[in-house]
C-alpha positions, -999 to +999 in steps of 0.1 A: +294-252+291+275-279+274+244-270+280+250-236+257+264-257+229+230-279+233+210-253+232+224-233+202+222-263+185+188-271+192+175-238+185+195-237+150+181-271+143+148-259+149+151-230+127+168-250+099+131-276+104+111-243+103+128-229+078+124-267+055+090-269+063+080-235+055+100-238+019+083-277+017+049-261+022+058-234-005+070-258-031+034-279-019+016-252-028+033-242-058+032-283-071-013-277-062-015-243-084+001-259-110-019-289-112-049-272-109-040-251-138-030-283-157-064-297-150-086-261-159-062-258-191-076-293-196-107-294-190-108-265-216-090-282-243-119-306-243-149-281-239-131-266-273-127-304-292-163-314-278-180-280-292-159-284-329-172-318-330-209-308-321-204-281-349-189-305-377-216-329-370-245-301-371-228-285-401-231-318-419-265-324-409-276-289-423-259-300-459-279-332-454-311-315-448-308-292-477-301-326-503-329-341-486-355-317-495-341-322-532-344-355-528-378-354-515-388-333-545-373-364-569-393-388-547-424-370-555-419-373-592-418-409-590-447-433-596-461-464-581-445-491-564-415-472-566-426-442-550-435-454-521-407-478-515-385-448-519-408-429-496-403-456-470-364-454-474-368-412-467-389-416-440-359-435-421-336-412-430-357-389-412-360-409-384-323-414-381-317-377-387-344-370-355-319-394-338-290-377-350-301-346-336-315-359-299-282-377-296-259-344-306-279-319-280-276-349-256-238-349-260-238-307-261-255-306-224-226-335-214-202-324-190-164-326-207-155-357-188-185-380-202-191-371-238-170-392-252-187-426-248-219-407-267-194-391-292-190-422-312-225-436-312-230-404-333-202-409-355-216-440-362-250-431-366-234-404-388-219-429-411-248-450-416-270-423-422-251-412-451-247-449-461-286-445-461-287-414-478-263-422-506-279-453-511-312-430-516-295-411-544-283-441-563-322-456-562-334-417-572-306-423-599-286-390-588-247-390-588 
């Protein structure tokens, strides 16, 4: 007689381990597609905020470029000594804006896990060039 009773219960234990294994396995599967769809929505989020950044900082190049050639039309107009000390301070600035732009297609062919580091080099860059270009204007004598 025992030998039925141990066998129905081995066989229902076995069923009730197949049975958690197979929902464990589900829920394991489940816990994967959801963390790779974490990571994708991720990995998108900073695709988006490392293209706005690339276009804010090439937008505000572009404005830059345009008050340079004004500039450059107000360095002409000058005389002397002063001419070409100003001409000296817009040739930087076109060296840094060469710089500027090297750096920003650098960071646009970046993969999304390693701009970063090189994103704020160019905000730095950014900021001194304009440092550099508003000091320009105040020795040109424009507001």
């Amino acid at each position: 007689m025992r030998s039925p009773i141990y066998l129905v219960l081995i066989l229902s234990l076995s069923l009730l381990l197949t049975g958690c294994g197979e929902q464990s396995q589900n829920e394991m599967e489940q816990a994967q597609e959801e963390t790779q769809e974490a990571v994708e929505s991720a990995q998108q989020e900073l695709e988006v905020t490392k293209t706005e950044f690339a276009n804010n900082v090439q937008e505000e190049l572009d404005s830059l470029d345009t008050q340079m050639e004004q500039l450059q039309g107000k360095i002409s107009e000058a005389s002397g000594d002063t001419q070409t000390e100003l001409q000296k301070q817009w040739e930087s600035l076109q060296d840094q804006r060469k710089q500027l732009a090297n750096d920003l297609e650098e960071l646009q062919a970046r993969s999304e896990e390693n701009w970063q580091d090189l994103k704020e080099g160019i905000d730095d860059q950014l900021d001194s060039f304009e440092e550099n270009f508003n000091s320009l204007k105040e020795d040109l004598g424009i507001g």
